[in-house]
VMD Tcl script that builds the backbone (N, CA, C; Angstrom):
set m [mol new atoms 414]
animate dup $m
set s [atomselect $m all]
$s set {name element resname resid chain x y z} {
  {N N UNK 1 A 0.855 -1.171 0.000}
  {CA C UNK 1 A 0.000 0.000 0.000}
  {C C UNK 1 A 0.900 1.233 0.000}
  {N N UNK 2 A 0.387 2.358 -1.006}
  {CA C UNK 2 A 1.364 3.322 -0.613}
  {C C UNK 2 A 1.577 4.338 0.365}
  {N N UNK 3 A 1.908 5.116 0.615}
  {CA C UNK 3 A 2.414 5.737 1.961}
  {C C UNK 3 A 1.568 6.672 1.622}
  {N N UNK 4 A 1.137 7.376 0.484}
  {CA C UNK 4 A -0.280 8.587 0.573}
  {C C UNK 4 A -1.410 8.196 0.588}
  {N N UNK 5 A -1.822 6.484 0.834}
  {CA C UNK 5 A -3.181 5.812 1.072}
  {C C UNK 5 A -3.043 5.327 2.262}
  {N N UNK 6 A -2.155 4.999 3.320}
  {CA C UNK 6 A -1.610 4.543 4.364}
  {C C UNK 6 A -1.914 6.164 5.153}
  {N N UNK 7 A -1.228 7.343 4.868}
  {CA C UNK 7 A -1.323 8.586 5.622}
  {C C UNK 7 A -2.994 9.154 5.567}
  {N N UNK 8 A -3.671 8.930 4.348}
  {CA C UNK 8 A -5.252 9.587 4.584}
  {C C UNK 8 A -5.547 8.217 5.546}
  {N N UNK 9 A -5.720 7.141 5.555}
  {CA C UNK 9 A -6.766 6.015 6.410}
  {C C UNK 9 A -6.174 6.152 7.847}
  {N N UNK 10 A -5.186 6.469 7.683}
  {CA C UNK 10 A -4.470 6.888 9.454}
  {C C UNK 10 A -5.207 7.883 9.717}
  {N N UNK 11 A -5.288 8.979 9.290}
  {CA C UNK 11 A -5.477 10.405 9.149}
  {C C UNK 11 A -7.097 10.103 9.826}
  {N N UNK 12 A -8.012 9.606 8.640}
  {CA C UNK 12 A -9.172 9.332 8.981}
  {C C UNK 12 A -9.711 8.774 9.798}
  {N N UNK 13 A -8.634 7.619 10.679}
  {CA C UNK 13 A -9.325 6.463 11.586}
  {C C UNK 13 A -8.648 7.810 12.846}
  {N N UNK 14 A -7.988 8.636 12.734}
  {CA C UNK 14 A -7.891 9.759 13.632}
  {C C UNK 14 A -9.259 10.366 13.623}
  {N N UNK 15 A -9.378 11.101 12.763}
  {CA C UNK 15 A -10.887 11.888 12.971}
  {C C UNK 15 A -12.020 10.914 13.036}
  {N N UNK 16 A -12.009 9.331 12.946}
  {CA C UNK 16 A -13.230 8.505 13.241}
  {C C UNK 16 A -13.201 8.863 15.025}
  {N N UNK 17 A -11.731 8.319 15.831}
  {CA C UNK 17 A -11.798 8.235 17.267}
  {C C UNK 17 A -12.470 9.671 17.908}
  {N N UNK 18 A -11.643 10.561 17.001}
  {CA C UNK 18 A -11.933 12.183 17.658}
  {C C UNK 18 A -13.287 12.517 17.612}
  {N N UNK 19 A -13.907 12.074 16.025}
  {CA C UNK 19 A -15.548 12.336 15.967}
  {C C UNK 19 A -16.551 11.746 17.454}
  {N N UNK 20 A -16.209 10.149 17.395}
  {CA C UNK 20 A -16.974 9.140 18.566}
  {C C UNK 20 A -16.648 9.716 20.020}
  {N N UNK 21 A -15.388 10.330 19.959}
  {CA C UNK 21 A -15.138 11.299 21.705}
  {C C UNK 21 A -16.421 12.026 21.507}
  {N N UNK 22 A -16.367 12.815 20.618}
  {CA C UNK 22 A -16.665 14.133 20.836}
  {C C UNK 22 A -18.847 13.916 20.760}
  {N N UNK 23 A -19.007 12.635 20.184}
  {CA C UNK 23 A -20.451 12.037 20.217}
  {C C UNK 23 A -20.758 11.561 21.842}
  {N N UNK 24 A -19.703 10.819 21.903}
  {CA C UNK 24 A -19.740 10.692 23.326}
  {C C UNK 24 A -19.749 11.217 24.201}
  {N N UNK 25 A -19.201 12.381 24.251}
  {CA C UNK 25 A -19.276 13.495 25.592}
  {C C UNK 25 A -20.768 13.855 25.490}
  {N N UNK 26 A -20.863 14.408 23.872}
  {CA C UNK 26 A -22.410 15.286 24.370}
  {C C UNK 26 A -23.421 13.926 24.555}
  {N N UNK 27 A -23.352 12.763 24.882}
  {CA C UNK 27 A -24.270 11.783 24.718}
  {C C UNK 27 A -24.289 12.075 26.448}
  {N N UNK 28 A -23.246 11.799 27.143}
  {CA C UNK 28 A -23.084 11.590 28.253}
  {C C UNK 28 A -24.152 12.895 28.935}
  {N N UNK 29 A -23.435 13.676 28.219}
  {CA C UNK 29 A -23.500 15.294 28.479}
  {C C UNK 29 A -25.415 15.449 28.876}
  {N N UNK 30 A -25.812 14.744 27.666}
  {CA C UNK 30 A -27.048 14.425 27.866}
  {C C UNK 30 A -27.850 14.028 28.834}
  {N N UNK 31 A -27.190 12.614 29.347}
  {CA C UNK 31 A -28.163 12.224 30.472}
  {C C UNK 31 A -27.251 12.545 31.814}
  {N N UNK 32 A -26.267 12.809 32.058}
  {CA C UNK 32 A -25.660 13.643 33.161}
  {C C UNK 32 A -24.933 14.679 32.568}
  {N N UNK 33 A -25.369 15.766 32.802}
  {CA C UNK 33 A -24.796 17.617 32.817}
  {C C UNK 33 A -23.845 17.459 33.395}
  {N N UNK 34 A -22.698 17.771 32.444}
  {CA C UNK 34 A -21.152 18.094 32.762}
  {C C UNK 34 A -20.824 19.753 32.684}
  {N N UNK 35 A -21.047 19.892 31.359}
  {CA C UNK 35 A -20.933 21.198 31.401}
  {C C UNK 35 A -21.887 21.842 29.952}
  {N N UNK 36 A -22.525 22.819 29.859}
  {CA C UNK 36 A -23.074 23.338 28.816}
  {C C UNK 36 A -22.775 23.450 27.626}
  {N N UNK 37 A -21.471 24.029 27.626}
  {CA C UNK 37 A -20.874 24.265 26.269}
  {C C UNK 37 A -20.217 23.315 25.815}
  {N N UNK 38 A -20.418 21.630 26.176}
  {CA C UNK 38 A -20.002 20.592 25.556}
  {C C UNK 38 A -20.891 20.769 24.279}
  {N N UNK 39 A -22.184 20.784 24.151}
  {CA C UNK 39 A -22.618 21.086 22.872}
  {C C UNK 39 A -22.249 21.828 21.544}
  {N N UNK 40 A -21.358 22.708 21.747}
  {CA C UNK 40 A -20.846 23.283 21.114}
  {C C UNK 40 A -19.816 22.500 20.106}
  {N N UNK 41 A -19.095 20.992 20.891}
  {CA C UNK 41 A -18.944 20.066 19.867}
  {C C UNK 41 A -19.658 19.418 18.612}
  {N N UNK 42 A -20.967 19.645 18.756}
  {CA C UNK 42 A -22.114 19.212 17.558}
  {C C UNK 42 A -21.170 19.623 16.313}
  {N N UNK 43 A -21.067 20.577 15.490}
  {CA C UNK 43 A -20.154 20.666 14.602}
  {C C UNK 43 A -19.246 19.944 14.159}
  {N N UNK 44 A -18.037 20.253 15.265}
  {CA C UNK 44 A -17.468 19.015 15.301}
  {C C UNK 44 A -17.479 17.484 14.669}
  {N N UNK 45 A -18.390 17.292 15.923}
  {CA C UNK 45 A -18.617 16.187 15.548}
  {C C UNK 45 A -19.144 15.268 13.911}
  {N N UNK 46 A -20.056 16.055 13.648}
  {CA C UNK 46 A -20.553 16.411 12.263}
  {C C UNK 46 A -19.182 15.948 11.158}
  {N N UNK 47 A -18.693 17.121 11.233}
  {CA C UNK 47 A -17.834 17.380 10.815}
  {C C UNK 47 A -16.493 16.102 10.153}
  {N N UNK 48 A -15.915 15.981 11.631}
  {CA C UNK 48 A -15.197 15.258 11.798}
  {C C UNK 48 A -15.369 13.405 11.273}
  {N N UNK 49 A -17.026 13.420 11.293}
  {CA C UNK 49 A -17.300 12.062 11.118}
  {C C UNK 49 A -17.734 11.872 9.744}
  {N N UNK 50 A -18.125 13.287 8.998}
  {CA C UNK 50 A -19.039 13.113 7.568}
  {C C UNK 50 A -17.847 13.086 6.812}
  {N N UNK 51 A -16.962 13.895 6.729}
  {CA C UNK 51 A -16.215 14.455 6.310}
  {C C UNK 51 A -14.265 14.068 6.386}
  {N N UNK 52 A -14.050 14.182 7.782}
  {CA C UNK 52 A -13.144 13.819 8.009}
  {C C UNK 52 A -12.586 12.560 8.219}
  {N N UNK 53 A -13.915 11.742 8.498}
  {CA C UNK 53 A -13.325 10.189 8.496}
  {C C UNK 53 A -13.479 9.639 7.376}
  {N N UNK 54 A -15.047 10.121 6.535}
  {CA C UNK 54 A -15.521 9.049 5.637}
  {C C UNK 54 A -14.576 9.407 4.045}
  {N N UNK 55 A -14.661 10.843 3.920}
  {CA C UNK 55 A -14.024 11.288 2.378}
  {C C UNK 55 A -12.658 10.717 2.359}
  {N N UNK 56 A -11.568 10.892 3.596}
  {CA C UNK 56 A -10.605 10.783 3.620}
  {C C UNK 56 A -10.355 9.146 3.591}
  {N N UNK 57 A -10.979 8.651 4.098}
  {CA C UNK 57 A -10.725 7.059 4.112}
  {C C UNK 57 A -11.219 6.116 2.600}
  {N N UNK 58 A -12.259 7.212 1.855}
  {CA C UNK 58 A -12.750 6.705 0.278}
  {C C UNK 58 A -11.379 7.288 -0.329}
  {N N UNK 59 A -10.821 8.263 -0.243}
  {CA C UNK 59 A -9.934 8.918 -0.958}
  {C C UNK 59 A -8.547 8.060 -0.709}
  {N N UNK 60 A -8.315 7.570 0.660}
  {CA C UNK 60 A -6.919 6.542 0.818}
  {C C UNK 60 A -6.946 5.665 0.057}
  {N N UNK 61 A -8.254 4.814 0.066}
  {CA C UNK 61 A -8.575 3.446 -0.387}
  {C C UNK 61 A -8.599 3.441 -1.860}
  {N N UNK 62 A -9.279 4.959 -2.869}
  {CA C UNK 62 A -9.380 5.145 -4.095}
  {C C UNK 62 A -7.919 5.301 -4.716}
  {N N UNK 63 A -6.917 6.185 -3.493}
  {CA C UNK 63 A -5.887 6.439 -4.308}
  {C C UNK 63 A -5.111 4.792 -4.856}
  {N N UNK 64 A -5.209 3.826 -3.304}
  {CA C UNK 64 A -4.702 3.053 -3.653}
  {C C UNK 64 A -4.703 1.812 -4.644}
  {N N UNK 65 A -6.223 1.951 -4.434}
  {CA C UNK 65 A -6.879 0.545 -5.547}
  {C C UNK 65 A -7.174 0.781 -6.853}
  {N N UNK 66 A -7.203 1.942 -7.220}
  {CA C UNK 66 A -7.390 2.122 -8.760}
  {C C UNK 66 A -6.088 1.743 -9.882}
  {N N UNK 67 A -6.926 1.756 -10.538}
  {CA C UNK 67 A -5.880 1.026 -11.961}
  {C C UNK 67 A -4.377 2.043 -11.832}
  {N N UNK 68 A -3.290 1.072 -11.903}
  {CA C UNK 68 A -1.467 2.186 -12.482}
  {C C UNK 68 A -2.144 1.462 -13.812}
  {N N UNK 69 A -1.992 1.925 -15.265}
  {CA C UNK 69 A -1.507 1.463 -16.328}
  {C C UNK 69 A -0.026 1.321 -16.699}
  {N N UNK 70 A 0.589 2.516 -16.519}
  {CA C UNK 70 A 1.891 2.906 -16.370}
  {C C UNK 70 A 2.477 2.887 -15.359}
  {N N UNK 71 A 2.254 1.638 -14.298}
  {CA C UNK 71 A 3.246 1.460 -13.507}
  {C C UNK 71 A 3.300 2.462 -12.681}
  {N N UNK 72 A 2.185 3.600 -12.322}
  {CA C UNK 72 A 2.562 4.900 -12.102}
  {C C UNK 72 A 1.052 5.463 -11.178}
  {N N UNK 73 A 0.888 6.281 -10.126}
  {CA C UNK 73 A -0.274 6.446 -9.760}
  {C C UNK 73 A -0.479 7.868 -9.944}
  {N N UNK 74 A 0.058 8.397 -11.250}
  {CA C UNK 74 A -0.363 9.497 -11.650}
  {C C UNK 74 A 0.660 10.754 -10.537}
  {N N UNK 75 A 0.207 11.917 -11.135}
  {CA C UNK 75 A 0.819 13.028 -9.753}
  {C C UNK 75 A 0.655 12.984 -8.969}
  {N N UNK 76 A 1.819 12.934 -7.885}
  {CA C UNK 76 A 1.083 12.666 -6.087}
  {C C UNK 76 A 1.002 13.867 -5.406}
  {N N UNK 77 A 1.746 14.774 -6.298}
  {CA C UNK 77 A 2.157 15.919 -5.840}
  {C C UNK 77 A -0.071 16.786 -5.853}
  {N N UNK 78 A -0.818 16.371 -6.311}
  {CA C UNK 78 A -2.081 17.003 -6.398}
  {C C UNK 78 A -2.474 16.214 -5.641}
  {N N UNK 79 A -2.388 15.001 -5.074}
  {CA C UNK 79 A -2.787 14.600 -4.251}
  {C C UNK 79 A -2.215 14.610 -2.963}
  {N N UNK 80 A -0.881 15.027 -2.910}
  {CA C UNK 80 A -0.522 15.674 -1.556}
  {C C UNK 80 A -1.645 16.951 -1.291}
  {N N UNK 81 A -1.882 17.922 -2.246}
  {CA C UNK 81 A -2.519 19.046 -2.601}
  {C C UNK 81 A -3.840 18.859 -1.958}
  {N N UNK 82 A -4.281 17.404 -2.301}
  {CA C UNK 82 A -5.779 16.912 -1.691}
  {C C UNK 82 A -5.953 17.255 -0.688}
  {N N UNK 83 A -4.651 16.283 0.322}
  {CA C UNK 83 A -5.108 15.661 1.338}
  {C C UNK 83 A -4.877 17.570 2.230}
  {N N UNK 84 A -3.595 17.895 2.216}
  {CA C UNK 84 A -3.562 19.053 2.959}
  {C C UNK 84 A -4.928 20.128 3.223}
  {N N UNK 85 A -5.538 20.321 1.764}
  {CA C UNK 85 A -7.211 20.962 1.598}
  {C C UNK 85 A -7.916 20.555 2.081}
  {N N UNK 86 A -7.986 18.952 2.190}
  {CA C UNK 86 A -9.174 17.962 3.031}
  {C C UNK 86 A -8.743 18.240 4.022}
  {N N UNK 87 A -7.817 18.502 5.160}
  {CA C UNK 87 A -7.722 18.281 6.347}
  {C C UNK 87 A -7.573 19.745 7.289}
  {N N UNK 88 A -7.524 20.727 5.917}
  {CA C UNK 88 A -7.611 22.066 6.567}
  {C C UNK 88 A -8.962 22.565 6.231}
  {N N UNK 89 A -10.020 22.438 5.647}
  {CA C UNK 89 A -11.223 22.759 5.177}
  {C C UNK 89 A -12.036 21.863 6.636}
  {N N UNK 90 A -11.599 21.023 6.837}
  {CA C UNK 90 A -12.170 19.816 7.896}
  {C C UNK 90 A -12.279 20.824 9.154}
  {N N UNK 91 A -11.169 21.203 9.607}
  {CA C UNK 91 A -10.768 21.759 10.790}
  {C C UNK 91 A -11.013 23.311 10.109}
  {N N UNK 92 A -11.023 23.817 9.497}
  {CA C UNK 92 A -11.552 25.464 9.253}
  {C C UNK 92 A -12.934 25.151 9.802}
  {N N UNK 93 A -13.838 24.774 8.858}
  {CA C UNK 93 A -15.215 24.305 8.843}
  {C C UNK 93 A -15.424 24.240 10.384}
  {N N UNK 94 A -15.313 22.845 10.832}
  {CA C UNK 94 A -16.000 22.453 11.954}
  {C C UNK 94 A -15.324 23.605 12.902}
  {N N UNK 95 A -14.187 24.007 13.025}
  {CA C UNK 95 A -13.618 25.030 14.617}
  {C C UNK 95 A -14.791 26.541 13.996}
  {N N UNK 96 A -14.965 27.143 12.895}
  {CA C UNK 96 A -15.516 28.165 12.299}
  {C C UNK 96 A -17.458 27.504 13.109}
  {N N UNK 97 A -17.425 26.761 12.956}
  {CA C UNK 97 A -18.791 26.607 13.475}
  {C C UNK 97 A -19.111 26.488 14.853}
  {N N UNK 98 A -18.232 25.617 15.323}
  {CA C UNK 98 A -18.132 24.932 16.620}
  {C C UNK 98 A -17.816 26.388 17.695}
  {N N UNK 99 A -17.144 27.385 17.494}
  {CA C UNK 99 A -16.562 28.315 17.930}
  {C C UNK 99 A -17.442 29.869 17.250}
  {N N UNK 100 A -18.289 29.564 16.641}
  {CA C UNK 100 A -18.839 30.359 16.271}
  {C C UNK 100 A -18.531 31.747 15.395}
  {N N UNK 101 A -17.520 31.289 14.900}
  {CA C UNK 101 A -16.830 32.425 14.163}
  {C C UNK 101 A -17.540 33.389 13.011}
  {N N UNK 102 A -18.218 32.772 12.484}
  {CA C UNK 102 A -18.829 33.511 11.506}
  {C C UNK 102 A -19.177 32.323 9.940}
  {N N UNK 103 A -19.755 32.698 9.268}
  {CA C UNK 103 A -20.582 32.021 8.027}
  {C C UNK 103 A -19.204 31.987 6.592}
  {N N UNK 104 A -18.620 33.272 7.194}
  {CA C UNK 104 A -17.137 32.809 6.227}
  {C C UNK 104 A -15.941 32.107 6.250}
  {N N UNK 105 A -15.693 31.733 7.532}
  {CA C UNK 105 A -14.844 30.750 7.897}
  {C C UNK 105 A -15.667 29.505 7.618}
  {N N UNK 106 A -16.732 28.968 7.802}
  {CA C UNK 106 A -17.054 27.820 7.647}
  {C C UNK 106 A -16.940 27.661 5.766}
  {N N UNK 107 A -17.466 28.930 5.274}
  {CA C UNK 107 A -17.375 28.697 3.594}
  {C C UNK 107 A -16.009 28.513 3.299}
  {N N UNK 108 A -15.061 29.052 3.570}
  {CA C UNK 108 A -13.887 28.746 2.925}
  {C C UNK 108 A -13.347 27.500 3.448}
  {N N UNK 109 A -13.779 26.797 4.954}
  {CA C UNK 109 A -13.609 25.683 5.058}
  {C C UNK 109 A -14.165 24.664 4.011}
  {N N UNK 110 A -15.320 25.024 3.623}
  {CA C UNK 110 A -16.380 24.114 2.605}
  {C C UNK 110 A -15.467 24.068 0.941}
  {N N UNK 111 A -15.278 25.635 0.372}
  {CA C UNK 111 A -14.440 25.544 -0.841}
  {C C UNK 111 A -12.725 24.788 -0.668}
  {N N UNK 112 A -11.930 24.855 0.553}
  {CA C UNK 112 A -11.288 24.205 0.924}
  {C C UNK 112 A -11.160 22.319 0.491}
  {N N UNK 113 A -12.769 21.913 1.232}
  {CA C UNK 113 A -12.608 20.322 0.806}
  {C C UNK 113 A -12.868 20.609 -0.461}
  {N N UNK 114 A -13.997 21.542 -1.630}
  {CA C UNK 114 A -14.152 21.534 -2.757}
  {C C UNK 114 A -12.536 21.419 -3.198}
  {N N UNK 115 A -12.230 22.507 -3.271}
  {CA C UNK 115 A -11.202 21.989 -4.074}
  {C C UNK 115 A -9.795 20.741 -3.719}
  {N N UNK 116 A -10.266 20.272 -2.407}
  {CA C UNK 116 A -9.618 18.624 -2.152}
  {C C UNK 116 A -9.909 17.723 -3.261}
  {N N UNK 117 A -11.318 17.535 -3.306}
  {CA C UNK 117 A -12.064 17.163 -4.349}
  {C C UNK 117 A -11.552 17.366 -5.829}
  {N N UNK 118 A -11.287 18.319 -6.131}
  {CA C UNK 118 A -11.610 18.918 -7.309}
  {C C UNK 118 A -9.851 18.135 -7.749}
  {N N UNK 119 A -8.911 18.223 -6.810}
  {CA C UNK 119 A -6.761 18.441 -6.946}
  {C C UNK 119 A -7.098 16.194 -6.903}
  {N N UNK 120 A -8.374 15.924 -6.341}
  {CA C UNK 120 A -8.301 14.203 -6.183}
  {C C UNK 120 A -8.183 13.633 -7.549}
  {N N UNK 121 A -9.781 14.545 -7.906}
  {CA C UNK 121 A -9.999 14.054 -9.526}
  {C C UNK 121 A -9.019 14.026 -10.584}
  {N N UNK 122 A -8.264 15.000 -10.353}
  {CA C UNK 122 A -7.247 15.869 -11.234}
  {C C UNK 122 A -6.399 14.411 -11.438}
  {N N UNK 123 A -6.156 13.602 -9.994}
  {CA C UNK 123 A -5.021 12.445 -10.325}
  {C C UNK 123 A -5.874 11.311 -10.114}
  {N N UNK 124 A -7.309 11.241 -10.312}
  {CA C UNK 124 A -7.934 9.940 -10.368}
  {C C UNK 124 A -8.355 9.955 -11.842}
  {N N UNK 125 A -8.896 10.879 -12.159}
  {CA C UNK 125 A -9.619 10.643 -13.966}
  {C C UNK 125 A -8.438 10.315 -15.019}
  {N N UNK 126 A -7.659 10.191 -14.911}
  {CA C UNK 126 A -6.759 9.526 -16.261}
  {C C UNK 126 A -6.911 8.381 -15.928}
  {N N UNK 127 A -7.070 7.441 -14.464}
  {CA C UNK 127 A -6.729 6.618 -13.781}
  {C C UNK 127 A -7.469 5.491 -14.452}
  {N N UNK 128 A -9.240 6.110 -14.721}
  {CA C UNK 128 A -10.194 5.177 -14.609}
  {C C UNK 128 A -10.498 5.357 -16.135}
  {N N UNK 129 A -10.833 4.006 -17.110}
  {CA C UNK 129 A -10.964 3.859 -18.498}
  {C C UNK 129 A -11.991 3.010 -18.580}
  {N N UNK 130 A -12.708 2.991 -19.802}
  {CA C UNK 130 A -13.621 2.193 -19.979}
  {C C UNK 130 A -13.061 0.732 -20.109}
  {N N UNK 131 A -13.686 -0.287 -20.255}
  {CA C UNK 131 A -13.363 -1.433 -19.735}
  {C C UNK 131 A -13.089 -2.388 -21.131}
  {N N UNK 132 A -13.444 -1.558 -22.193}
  {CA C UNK 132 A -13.023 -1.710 -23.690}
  {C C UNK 132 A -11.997 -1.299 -23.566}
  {N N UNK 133 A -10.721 -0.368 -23.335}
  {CA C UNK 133 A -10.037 -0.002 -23.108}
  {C C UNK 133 A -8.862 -0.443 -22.906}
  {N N UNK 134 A -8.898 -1.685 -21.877}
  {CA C UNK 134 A -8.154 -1.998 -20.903}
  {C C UNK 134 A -7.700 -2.962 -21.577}
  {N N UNK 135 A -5.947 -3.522 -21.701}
  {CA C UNK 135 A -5.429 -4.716 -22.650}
  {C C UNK 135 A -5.519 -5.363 -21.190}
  {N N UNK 136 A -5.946 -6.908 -21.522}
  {CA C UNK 136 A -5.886 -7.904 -20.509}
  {C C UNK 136 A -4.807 -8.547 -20.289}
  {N N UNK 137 A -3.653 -8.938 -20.195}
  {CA C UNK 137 A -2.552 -9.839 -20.300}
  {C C UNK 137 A -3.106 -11.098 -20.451}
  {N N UNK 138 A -2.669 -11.806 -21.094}
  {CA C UNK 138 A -2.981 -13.184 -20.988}
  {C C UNK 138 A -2.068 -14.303 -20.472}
}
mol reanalyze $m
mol bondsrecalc $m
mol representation Tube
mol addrep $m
């Protein structure tokens, strides 16, 4: 496996544990009052679990399992590009909400993963060919 599909599923099974804390407190929080502004994790949490565990862990697993033709998994250098956008749009977003900062920190967190998205495709679409396409070895 390579070391930029190995670093997002690490990355992600990070923000899976951090998301389930942070479900867990306000669960607790729920039926015994700790403190008020544990709620203020909701975001967070959100966040961390829609986003930060699930995209990043499709995106490890995509970088790694899709077709090399050329021996080659395309530019990693846009997919370094990805992951840095995915993981700062993650944490813009959810702290911009969670902390209440304002409606523009959470947007540029949001265009942030967009264009994670956008630097993924960039080194997944040469990747994937129609299936006419593809020489079989025999």
């Amino acid at each position: 496996m390579p070391f930029l599909s190995r670093l997002f599923i690490r990355t992600a099974l990070g923000y899976l544990v951090f998301g389930f804390t942070f479900g867990a407190l306000m669960l607790t929080n729920k039926g015994v009052p700790i403190h008020p502004l544990l709620w203020r994790l909701l975001p967070l949490h959100i966040e961390f679990l829609f986003v930060g565990w699930t995209v990043q862990f499709v995106f490890g697993v995509a970088f790694w399992i899709l077709p090399r033709f050329n021996t080659s998994r395309g530019n990693e250098s846009v997919v370094w590009l990805s992951y840095a956008l995915l993981n700062a749009g993650v944490l813009v977003a959810g702290l911009g909400a969670a902390l209440a900062l304002g409606n523009g920190l959470v947007l540029a967190g949001r265009l942030a993963e967009l264009g994670a998205v956008v630097a993924f495709a960039i080194n997944a679409w040469p990747r994937i060919k129609p299936f006419r396409d593809v020489v079989i070895p025999k």
